[in-house]
C-alpha positions as CSV (number, residue, x, y, z in Angstrom):
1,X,78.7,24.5,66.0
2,X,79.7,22.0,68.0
3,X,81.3,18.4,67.2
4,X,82.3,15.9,69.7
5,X,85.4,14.6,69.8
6,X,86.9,11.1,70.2
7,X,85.2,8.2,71.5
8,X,82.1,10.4,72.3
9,X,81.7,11.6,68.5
10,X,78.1,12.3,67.6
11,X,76.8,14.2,64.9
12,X,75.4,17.7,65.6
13,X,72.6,17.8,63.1
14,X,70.2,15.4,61.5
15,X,68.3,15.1,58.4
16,X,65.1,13.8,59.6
17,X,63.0,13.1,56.9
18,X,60.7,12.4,55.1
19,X,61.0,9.0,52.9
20,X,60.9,9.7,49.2
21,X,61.4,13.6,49.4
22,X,64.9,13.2,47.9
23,X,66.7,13.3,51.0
24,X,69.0,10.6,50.0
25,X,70.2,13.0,47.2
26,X,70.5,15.7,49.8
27,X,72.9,13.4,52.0
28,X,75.1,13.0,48.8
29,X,75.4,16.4,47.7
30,X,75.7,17.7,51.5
31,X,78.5,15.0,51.9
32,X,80.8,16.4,49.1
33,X,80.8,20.0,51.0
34,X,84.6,20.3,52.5
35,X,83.1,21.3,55.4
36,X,80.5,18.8,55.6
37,X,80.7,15.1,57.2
38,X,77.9,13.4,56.1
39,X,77.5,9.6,58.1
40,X,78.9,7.1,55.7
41,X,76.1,4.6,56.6
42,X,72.8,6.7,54.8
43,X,70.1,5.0,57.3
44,X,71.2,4.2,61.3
45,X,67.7,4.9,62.3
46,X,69.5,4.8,66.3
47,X,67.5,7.3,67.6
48,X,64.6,5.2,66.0
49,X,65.8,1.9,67.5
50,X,68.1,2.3,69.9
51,X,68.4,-0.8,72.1
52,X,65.9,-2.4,70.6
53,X,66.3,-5.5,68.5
54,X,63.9,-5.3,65.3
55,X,61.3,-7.8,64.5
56,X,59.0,-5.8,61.5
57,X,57.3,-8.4,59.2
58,X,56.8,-6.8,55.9
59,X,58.1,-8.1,52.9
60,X,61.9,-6.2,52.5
61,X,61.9,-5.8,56.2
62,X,64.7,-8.0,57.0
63,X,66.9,-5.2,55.8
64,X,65.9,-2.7,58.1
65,X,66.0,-5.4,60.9
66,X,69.8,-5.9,59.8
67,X,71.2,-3.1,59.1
68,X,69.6,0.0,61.9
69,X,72.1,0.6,64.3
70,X,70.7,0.3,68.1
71,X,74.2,0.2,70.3
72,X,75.4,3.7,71.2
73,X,79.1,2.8,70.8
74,X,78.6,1.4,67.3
75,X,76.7,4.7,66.5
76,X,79.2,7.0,67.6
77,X,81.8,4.9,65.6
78,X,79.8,6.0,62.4
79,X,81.8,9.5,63.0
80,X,85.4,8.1,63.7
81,X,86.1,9.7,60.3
82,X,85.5,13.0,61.2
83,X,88.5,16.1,60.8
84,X,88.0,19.3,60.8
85,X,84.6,19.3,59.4
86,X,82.4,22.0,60.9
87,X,79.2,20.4,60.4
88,X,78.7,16.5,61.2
89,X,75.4,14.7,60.5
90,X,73.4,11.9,59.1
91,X,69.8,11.2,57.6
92,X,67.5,8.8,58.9
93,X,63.8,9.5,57.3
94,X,62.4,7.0,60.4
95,X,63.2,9.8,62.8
96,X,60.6,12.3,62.3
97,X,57.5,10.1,63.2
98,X,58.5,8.8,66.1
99,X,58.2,10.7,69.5
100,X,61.1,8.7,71.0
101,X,63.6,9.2,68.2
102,X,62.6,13.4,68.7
103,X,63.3,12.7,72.4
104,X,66.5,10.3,72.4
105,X,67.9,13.1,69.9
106,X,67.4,16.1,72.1
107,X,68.9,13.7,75.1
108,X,71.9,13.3,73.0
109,X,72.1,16.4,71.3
110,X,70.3,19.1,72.9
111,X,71.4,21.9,70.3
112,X,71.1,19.7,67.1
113,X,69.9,21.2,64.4
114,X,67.2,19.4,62.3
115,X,66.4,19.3,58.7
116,X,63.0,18.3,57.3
117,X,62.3,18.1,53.8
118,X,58.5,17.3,53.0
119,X,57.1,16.7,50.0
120,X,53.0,16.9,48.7
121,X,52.2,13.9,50.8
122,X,50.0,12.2,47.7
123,X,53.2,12.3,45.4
124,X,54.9,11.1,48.5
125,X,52.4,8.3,49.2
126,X,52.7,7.2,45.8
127,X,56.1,7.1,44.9
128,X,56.8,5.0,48.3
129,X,54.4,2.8,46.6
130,X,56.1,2.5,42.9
131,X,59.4,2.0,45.3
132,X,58.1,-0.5,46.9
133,X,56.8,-2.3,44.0
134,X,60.1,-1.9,41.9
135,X,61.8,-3.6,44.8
136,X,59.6,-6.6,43.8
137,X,57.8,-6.1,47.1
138,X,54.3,-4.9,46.6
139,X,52.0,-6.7,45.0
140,X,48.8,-5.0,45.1
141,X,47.3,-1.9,43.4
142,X,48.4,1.5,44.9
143,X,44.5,1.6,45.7
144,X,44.2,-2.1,47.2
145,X,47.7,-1.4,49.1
146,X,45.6,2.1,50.5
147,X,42.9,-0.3,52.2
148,X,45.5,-2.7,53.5
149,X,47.8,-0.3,55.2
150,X,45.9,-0.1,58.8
151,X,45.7,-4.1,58.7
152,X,49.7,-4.1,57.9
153,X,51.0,-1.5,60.0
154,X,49.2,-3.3,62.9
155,X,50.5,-7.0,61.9
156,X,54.0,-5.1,62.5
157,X,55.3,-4.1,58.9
158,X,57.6,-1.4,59.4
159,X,57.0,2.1,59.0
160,X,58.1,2.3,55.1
161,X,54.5,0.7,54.0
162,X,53.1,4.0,55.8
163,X,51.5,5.4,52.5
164,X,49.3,8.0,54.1
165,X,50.7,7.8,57.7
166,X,54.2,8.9,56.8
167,X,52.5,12.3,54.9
168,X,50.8,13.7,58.0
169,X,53.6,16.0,58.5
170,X,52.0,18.5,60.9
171,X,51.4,15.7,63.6
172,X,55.0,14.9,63.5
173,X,56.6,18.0,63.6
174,X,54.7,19.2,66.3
175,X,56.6,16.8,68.3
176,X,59.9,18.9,67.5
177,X,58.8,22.5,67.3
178,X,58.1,21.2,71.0
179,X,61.7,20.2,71.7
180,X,64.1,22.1,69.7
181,X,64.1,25.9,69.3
182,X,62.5,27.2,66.1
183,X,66.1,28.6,64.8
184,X,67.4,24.7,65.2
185,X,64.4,23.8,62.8
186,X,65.1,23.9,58.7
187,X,61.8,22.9,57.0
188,X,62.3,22.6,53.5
189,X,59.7,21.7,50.0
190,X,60.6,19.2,48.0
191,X,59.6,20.5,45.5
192,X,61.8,24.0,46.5
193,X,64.2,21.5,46.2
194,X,63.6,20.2,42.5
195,X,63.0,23.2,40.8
196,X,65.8,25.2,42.6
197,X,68.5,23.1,43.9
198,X,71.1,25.4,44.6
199,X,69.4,27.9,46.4
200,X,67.6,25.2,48.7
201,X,71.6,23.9,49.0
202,X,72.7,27.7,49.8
203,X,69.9,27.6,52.6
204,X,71.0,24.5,54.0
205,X,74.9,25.8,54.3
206,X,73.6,29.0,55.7
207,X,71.3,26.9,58.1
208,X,74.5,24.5,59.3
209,X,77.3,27.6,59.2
210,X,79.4,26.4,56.1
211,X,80.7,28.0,53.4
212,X,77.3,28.7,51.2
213,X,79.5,29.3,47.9
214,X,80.1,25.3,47.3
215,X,78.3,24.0,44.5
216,X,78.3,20.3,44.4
217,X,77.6,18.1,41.7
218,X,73.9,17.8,41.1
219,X,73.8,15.4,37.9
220,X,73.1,12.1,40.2
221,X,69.4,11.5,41.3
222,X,69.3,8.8,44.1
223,X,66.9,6.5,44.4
224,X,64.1,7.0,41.9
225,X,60.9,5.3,42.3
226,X,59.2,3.4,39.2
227,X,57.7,0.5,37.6
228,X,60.3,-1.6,35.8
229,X,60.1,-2.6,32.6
230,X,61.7,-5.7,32.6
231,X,60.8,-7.6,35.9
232,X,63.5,-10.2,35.9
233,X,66.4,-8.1,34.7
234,X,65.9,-4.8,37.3
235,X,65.4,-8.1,39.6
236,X,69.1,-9.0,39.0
237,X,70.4,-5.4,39.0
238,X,68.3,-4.7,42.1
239,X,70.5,-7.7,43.6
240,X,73.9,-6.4,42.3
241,X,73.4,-3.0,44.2
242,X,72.4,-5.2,47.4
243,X,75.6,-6.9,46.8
244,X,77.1,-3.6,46.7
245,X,75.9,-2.1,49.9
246,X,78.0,-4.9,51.5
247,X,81.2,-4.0,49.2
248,X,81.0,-0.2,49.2
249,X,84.6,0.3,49.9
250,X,85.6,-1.9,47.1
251,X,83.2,-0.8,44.2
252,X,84.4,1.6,42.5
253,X,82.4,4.4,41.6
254,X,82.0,4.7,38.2
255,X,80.4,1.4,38.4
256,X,77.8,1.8,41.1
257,X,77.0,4.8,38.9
258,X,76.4,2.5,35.8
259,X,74.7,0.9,37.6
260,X,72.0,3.5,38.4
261,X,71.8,4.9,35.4
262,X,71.0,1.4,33.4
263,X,68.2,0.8,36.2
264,X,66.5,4.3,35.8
265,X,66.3,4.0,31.8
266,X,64.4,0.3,33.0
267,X,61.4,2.4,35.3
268,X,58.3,3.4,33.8
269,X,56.5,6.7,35.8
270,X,52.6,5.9,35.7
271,X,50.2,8.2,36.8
272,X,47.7,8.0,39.7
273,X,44.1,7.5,38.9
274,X,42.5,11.4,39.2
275,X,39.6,9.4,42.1
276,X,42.4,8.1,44.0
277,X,44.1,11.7,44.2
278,X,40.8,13.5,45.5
279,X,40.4,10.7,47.6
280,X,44.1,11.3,49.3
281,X,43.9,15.2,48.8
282,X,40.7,15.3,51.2
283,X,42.2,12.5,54.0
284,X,45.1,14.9,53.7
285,X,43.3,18.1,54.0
286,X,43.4,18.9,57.7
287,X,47.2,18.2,58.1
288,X,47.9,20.3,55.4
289,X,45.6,23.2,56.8
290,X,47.5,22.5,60.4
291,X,50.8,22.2,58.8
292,X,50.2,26.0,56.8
293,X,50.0,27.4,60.3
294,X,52.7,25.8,61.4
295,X,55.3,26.6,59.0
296,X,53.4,30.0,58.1
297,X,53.5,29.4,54.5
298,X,50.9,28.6,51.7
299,X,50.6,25.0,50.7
300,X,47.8,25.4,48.2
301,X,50.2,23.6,45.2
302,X,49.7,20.2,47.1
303,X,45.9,20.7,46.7
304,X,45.3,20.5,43.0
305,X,44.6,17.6,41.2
């Protein structure tokens, strides 16, 4: 595998989605792989945004606004840190619906290799949406936030409040089966990656050339999706990890860590009205049936109710 060098550094494979599939876990257990270097910011979204500067409207926005890295130099400065790491990349979820980010990563990268990890696109929808709303940033029912998503998607919120336009895999991976040779392609289940995390893991070293005898630490779950229990105090801890973010180097460890596990004993898991469910399962239908064929593999679990 290649790794560039120097001031032209760039990572030579990319996790590219989806959001809430547990591919923020997947960055930190891939980062503590010797032979891994895993891009210490979780989300640049260049390939998304490069050049561009972001205007998205939706409530929480301002952070992807912020924080997406669209100057080339900066980007490759993500990856002065790399050694003698064999495998170099990063995960940006934004990357795998968006026909330009495909295109500006096989301009950059022609041989990178791409992981995509999907998940049963109604579970998907539907823990975006308990995210969301445990940021303190939806307000509406999961049901009333359904109807509203055309309106807000085209009054430029960003592509996070995609409930059921982030979950039609098939459509988007087209776009890279089209660019990248299949044996550059990793397309992996969600919930392969739940019940069996070590042999997904052993896949994914096999995938990138590593050593696939590492086992990592699995006992950390990253960002988990739920209804708090106590608005105004997961407010205030929700604010403490922003603070954070900004003072990674300093924090130490243990503490970010209490941190996370005090706010995941605070989230309730509801469960989605049955209606709502069929409703989703039979918008979903057709991309499932298209993504089957594509991947060659039976997706009947993410049709029952």
């Amino acid at each position: 595998m290649r790794v560039f060098r120097g001031a032209g550094r760039l990572p030579n494979f990319i996790i590219i989605g989806v959001m809430k599939a547990g591919t923020t876990s997947l960055h930190f257990y891939l980062d503590q792989h010797p032979e891994i270097y895993m891009c210490p910011l979780t989300e640049p979204r260049f390939f998304s945004f490069e050049g561009e500067r972001l205007t998205f409207r939706g409530p929480g926005d301002k952070i992807v606004n912020k924080h997406a890295v669209t100057d080339l130099e900066k980007y490759k400065k993500l990856f002065v840190g790399v050694k003698n790491e064999i495998a170099v990349g990063e995960k940006s979820p934004s990357y795998i619906h968006m026909a330009k980010a495909a295109e500006r990563i096989k301009h950059y990268i022609p041989n990178a290799k791409i992981i995509a990890m999907l998940r049963n696109p109604i579970d998907r929808a539907f823990s975006a949406f308990l995210m969301h709303t445990r940021n303190g940033n939806e307000k509406l029912s999961f049901e009333q936030a359904l109807e509203m998503e055309e309106l807000r998607l085209k009054n430029n919120w960003s592509w996070g409040w995609g409930y059921v336009y982030l979950g039609l895999y098939a459509r988007q991976l087209k776009i890279y089966f089209g660019l990248f040779e299949r044996k550059n392609l990793l397309i992996i289940l969600f919930e392969d990656f739940v019940s069996n995390p070590q042999w997904v893991l052993k896949k994914i070293f096999n995938f990138l050339g590593v050593n696939d005898d590492f086992s990592p630490n699995l006992k950390n779950k990253y960002n988990i999706s739920g209804i708090p229990k106590i608005k105004i105090l997961h407010r205030s801890l929700f604010n403490i990890k922003n603070t954070f973010y900004f003072l990674k180097p300093y924090v130490p460890v243990f503490i970010k860590n209490r941190i996370k596990d005090i706010e995941k004993s605070m989230l309730n898991k509801p469960i989605m009205d049955i209606n709502t469910r069929k409703k989703l399962t039979n918008i979903f239908e057709k991309d499932i049936s298209e993504l089957e064929e594509l991947l060659d593999r039976d997706l009947s679990i993410w049709r029952v109710y």
